[in-house]
C-alpha positions as CSV (number, residue, x, y, z in Angstrom):
1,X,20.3,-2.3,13.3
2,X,24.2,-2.3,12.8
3,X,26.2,-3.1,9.7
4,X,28.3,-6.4,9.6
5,X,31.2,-7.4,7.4
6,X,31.6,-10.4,6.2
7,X,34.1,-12.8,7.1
8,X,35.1,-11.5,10.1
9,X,38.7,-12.2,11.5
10,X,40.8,-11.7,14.3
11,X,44.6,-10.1,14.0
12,X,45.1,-5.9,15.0
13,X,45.7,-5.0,10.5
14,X,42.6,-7.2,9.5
15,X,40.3,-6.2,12.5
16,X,41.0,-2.4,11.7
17,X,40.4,-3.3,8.1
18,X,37.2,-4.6,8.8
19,X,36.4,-1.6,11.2
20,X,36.8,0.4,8.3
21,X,34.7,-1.3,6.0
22,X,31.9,-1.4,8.4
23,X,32.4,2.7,8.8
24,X,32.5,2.3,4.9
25,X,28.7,0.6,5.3
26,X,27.4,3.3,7.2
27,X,27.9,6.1,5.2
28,X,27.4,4.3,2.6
29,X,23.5,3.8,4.4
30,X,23.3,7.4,5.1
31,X,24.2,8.4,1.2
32,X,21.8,5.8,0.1
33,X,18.7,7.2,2.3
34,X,19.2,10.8,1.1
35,X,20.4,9.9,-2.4
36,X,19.3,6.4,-3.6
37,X,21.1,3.5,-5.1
38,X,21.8,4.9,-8.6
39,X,23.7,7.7,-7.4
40,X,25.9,6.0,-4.8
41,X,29.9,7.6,-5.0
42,X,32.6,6.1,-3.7
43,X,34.3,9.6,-3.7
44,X,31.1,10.8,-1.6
45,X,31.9,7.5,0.6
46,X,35.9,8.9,0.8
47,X,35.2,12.6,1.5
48,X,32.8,11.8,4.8
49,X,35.2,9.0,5.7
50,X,37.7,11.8,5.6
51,X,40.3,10.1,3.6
52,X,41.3,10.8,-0.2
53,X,39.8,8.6,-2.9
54,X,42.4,6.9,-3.5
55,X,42.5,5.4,-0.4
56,X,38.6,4.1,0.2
57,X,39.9,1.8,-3.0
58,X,41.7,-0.5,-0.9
59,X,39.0,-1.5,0.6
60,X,36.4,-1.5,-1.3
61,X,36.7,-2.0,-5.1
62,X,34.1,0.0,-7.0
63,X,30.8,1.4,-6.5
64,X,29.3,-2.3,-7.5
65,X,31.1,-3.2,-4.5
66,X,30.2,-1.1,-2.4
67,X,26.1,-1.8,-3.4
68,X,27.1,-5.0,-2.7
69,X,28.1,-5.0,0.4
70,X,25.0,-2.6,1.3
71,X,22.8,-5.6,-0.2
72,X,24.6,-7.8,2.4
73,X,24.1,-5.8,5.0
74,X,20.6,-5.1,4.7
75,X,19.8,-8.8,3.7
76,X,21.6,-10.0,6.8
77,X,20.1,-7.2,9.0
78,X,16.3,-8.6,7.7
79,X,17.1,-11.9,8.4
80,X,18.5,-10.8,11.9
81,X,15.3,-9.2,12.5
82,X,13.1,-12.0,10.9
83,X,15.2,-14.9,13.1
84,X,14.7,-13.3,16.3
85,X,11.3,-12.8,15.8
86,X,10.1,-16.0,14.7
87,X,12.5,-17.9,18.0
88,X,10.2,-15.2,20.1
89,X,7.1,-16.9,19.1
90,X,7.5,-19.8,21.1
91,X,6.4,-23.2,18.8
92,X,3.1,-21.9,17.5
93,X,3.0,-22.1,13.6
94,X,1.0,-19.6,12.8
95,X,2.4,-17.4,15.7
96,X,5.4,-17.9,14.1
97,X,4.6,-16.7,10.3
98,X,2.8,-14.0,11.9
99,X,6.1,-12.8,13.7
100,X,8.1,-13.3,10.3
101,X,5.4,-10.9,8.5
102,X,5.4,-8.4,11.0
103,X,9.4,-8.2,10.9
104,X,9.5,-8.3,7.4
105,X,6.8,-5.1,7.3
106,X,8.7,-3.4,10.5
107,X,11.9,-3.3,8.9
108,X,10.6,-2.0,5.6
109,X,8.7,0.6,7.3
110,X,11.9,1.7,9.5
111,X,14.5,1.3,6.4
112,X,12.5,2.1,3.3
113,X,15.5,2.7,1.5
114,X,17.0,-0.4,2.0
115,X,14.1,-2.0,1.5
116,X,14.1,-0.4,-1.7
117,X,17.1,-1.6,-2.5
118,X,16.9,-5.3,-2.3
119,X,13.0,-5.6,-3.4
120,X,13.1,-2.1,-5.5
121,X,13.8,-1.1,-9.0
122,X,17.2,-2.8,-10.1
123,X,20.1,-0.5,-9.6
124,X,21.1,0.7,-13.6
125,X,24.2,-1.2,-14.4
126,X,24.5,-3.2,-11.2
127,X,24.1,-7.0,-11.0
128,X,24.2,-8.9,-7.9
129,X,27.4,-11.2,-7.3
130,X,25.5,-14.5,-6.9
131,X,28.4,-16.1,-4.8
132,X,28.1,-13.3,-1.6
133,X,24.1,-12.4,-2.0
134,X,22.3,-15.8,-2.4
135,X,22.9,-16.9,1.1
136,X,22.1,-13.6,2.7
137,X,19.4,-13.0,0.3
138,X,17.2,-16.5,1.2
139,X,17.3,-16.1,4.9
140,X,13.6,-14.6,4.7
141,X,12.4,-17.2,2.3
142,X,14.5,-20.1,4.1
143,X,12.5,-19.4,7.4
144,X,9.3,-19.4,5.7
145,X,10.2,-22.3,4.3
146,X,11.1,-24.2,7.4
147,X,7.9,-22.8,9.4
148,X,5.5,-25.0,6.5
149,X,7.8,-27.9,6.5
150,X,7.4,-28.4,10.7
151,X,4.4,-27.4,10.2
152,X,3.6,-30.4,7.4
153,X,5.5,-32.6,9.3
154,X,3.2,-32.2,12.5
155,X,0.5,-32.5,11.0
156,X,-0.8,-28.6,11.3
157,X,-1.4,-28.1,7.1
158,X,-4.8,-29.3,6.1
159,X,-3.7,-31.2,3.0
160,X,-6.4,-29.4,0.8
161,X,-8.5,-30.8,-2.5
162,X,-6.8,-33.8,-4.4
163,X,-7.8,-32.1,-7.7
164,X,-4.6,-29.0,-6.3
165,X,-2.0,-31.9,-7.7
166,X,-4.0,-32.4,-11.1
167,X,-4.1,-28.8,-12.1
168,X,-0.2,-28.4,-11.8
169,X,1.1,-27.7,-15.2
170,X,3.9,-29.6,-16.3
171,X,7.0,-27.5,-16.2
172,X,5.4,-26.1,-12.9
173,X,5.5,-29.4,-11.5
174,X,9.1,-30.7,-12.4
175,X,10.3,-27.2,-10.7
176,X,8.7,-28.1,-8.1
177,X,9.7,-31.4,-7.8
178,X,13.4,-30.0,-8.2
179,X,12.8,-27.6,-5.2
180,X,11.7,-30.2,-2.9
181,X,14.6,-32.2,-3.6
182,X,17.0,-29.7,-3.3
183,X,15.5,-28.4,0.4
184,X,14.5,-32.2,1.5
185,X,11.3,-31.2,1.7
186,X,8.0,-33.4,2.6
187,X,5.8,-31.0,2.1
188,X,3.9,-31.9,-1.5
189,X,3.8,-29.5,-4.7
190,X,0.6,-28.0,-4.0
191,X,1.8,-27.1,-0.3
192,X,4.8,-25.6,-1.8
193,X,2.7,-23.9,-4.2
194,X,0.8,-22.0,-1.6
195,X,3.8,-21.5,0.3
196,X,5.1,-19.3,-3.0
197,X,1.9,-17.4,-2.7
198,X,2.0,-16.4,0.9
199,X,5.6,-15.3,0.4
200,X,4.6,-13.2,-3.0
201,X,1.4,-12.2,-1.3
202,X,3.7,-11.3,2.1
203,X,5.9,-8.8,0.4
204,X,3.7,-7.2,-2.1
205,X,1.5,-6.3,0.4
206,X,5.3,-4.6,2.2
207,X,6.3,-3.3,-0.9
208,X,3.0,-1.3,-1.8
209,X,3.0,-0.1,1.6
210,X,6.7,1.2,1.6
211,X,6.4,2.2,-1.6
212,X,3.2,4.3,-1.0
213,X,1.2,2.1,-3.6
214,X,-2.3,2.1,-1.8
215,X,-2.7,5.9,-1.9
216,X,-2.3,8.6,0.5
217,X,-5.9,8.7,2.2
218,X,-6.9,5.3,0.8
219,X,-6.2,3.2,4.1
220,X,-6.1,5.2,7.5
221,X,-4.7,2.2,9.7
222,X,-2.4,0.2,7.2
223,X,-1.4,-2.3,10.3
224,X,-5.0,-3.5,10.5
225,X,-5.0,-3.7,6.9
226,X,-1.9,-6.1,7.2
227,X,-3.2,-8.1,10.4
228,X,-5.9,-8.7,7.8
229,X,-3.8,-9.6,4.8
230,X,-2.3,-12.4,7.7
231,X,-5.3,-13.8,8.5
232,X,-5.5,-14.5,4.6
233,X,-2.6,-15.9,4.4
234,X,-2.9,-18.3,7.5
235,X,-5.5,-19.9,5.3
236,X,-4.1,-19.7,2.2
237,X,-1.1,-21.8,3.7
238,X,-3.6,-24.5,5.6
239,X,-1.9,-23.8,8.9
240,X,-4.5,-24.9,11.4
């Protein structure tokens, strides 16, 4: 699981730019595994880079910066992970959410720290540049989303109870109505709905795993207890 830089680009200065910036990533990844997010230094970052503070400043602008592009990185390295799963398992539906949840729970379980910082407690002071995270950030909930809309569109969701459309509140329903135009999406509100459930139900079962929520000697095989949580959710979505 490498870092990336974004924008990558091709001349001898900008590709040993970008070399450093992705060195920049990974000790940036180490500090934040033995330190956390909140107490991320860019003068740390300089002194195991091996150049003067001063200097790391050209390339990355402040410690917000440099969260930043650790948000990136992990994002894009879930979404790596996520992709190649789901193109593993073949044109099965729910074969193919299964292999999403699983990557999203393996990578939490191998990178808790990262994990913790794109789905943890906000960083203090810190706030997300819309502009670079956005994109990264919805590659999880983007493939999700595509997996219901094939699987609407083939005719794999059971449809579910007419009286799921009347029991939309207002305001829920015009968001809803906004989402699906903005994604061209066929799938109705109440599919969308349950497609919102899975994904909150998907990582905050992750989260209380990584995060050590369920208690030490509460669960003694967690993956069975998440195999279990999928089956749930393979209903919950209609996916026959």
């Amino acid at each position: 699981m490498g870092g990336r830089v974004e924008g990558m680009t091709g001349t001898p200065r900008e590709r040993a730019r970008e070399q450093t910036i992705t060195e920049i990533i990974r000790i940036g990844r180490e500090h934040l595994a033995a330190e956390g997010a909140a107490a991320l230094s860019l003068r740390a970052v300089a002194r195991d880079l091996g150049v003067v503070s001063s200097a790391v400043y050209r390339y990355v602008k402040n410690r917000d910066d440099l969260l930043t592009l650790l948000v990136v990185d992990a994002y894009n390295d879930l979404g790596d992970e996520v992709d190649e799963a789901v193109v593993s398992a073949g044109a099965d539906f729910i074969g193919q959410y299964k292999a999403l949840a699983r990557a999203v729970r393996g990578w939490g379980i191998c990178e808790p720290s990262r994990y913790a910082l794109l789905f943890g407690s906000p960083v203090p002071g810190y706030r997300a540049p819309a502009e670079r995270t956005t994109g990264p950030g919805t590659r999880v909930i983007r493939a999700l989303v595509d997996i219901v809309e094939a699987a609407y569109r083939a005719g794999k969701i059971v449809p579910g109870e007419q009286r799921e459309q009347g029991a939309l509140q207002p305001v829920l329903a015009d968001d809803l109505a906004r989402i699906r135009a903005e994604l061209d999406l066929s799938a109705p509100e109440p599919v969308v709905v349950r497609g919102v459930m899975v994904w909150s139900a998907l990582f905050g079962a992750v989260s209380f795993e990584v995060f050590g929520q369920y208690g030490e000697n509460t669960f003694t095989d967690p993956a069975g207890l998440f195999e279990q949580h999928l089956e749930f959710h393979v209903r919950l979505l209609g996916l026959e």
